[in-house]
C-alpha positions as CSV (number, residue, x, y, z in Angstrom):
1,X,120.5,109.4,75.7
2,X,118.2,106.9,73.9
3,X,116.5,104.2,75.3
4,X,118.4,100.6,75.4
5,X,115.3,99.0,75.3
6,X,111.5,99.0,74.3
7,X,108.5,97.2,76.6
8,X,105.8,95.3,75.2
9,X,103.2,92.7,75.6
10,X,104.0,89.0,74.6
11,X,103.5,87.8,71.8
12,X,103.9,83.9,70.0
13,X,107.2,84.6,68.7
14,X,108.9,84.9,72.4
15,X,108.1,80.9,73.3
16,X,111.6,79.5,72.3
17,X,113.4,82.7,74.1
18,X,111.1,81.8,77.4
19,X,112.0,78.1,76.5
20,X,116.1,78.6,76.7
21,X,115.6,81.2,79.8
22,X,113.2,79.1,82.0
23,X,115.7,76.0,80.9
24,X,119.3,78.2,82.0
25,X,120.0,76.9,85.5
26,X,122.6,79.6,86.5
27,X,120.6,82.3,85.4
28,X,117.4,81.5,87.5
29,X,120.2,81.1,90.7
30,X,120.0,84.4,92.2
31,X,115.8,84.8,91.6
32,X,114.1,84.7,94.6
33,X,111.6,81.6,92.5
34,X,112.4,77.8,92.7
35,X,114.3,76.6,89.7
36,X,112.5,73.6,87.7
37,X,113.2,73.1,83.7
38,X,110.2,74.0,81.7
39,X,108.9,71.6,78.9
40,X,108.1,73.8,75.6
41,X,104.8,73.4,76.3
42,X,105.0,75.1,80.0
43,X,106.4,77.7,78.4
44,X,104.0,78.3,75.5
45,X,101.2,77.8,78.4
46,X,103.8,80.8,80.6
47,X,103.5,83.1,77.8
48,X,99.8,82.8,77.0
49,X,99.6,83.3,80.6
50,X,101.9,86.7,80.9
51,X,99.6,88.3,77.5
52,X,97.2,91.1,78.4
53,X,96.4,93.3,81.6
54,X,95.7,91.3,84.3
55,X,93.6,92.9,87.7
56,X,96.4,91.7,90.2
57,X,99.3,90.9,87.8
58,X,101.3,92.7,85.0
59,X,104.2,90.8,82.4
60,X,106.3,93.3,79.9
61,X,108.8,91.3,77.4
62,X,112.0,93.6,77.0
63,X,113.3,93.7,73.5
64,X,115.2,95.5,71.6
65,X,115.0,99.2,70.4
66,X,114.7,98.9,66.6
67,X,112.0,97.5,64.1
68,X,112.5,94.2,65.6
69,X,111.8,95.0,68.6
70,X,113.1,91.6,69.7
71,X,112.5,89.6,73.2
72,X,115.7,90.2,75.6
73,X,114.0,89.9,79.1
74,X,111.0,90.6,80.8
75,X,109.8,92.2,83.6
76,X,106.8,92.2,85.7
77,X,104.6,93.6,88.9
78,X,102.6,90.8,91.1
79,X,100.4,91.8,94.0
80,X,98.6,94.6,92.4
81,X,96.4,96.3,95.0
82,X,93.9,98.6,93.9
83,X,92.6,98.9,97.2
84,X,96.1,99.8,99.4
85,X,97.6,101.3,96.2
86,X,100.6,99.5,95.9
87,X,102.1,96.6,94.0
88,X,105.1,94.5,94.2
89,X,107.8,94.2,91.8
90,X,108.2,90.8,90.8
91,X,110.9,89.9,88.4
92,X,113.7,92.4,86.3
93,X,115.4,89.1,84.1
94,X,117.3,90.2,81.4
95,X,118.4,87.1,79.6
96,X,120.1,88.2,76.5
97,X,123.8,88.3,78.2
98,X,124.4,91.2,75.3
99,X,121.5,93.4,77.5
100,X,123.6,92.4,80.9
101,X,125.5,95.7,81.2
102,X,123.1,97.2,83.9
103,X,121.9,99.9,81.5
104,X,119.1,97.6,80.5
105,X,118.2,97.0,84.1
106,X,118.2,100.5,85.1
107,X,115.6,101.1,82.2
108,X,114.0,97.9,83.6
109,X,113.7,99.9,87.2
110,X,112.7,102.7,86.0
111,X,109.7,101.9,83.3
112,X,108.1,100.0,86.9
113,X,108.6,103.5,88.8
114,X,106.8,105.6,86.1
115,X,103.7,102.6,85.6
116,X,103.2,102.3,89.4
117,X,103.7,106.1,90.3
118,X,103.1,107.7,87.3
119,X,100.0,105.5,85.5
120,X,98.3,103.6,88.4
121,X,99.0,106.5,90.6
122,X,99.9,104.3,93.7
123,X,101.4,104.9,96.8
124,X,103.7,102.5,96.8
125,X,106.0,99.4,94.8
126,X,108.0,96.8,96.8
127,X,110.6,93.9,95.9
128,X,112.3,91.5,97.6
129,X,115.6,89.8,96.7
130,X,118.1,87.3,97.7
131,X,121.0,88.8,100.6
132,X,123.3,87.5,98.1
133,X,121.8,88.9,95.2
134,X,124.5,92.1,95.6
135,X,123.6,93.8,92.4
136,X,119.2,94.0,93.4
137,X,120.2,95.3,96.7
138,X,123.2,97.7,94.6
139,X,119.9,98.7,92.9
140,X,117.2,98.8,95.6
141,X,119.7,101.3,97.3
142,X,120.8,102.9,94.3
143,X,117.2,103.5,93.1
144,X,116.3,105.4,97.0
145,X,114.4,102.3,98.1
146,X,114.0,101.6,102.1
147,X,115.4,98.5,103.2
148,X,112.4,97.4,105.0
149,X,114.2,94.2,106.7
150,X,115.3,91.0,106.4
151,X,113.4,87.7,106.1
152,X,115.9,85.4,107.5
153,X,116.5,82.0,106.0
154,X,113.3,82.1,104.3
155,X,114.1,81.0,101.0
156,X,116.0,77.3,100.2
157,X,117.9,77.7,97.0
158,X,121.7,76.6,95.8
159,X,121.7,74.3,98.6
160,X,121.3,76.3,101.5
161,X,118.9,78.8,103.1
162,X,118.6,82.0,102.2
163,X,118.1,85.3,103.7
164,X,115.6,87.7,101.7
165,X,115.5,91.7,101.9
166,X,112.6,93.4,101.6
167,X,112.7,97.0,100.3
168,X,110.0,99.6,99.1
169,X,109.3,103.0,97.5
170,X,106.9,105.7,97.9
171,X,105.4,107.3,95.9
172,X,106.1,111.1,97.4
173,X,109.8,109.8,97.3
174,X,109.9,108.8,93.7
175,X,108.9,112.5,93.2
176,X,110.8,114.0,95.0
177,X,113.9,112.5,93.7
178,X,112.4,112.6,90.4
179,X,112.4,116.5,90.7
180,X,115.9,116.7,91.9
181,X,116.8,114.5,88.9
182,X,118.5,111.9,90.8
183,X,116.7,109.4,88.4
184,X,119.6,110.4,85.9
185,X,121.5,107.6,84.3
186,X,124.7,109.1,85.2
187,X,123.6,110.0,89.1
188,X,122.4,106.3,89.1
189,X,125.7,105.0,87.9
190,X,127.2,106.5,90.2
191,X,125.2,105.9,93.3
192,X,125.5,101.6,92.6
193,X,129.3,102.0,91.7
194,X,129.6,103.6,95.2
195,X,126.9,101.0,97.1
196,X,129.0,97.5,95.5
197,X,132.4,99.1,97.1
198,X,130.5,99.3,100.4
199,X,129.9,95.9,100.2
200,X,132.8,94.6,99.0
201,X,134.3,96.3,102.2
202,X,131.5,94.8,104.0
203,X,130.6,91.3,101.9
204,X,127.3,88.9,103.0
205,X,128.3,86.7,105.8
């Protein structure tokens, strides 16, 4: 099956898609970050920011898959560690609502895997989300992740606090499930379909 999407570095033409994103309240609700509007020139100075390799730091824009090759997201690691080999992964924000079928953030998922495992050959990526973000932690559990614990009422957002999960990978289990090829879009389908009606049976709170 061909790729939904493409991964790039920024470029000038993504300011006004950054500019609407940073500026959508609802979507920046279930990110971990604090919400504050962006002026246009925050987010020219965002994307200038998020160009190039960077020694503890890496941005991707998502676009499309075509000559385009048109902004729809981006994604990025934070905390790289050269030293400890392992790196956290900061944001998956697909803001085109077209890209918002989970397809796109399965690609997303697994383009990190291969960079952190497979290019920087490190032992181990991490993420965090909020407990009521039910579609990261779908993922997270989806994607063979560990639930490392919980962070409890760590994070004040939408008015209240907010419990944060913790979860990693390692780089021996990416691997192995690589090999068994339960990194298949179908087996992945599958394995979040059956994690959400766990937790609607068993819902936050």
């Amino acid at each position: 099956m061909a790729q939904t999407v493409l991964f790039r570095d920024f470029e000038e033409r993504d300011v006004d898609f950054i500019y609407r994103c940073k500026n959508d309240e609802k979507l920046n609700r279930l990110t971990v970050g604090q919400y504050h509007p962006f002026t246009y020139e925050e987010a020219v100075n965002w994307v200038h920011g998020c160009m190039g390799e960077h020694k503890s730091f890496r941005f991707w824009a998502v676009c499309t898959n075509d000559d385009e090759k048109r902004i729809v997201g981006w994604i990025s690691l934070s905390k790289i560690d050269s030293i400890n080999k392992s790196a956290c992964m900061h944001s998956v924000l697909i803001g085109d609502e077209k890209y918002r079928d989970g397809l796109t953030w399965i690609e997303c998922v697994l383009f990190l895997y291969e960079y952190v495992f497979e290019v920087l050959d490190y032992n181990r990526i991490y993420g965090l989300c909020l407990e009521d973000q039910t579609a990261s932690r779908s993922m997270a559990i989806a994607m063979f992740e560990t639930i490392e614990g919980v962070a409890r009422q760590s994070v004040y957002k939408n008015n209240k606090f907010n419990n944060v999960i913790y979860s990693s990978l390692l780089k021996e289990e990416y691997f192995q499930h690589k090999q068994n090829g339960e990194y298949k879009l179908k087996k992945i389908i599958s394995r979040i379909i059956k994690t959400n009606t766990e937790f609607k049976k068993h819902p936050v709170g």
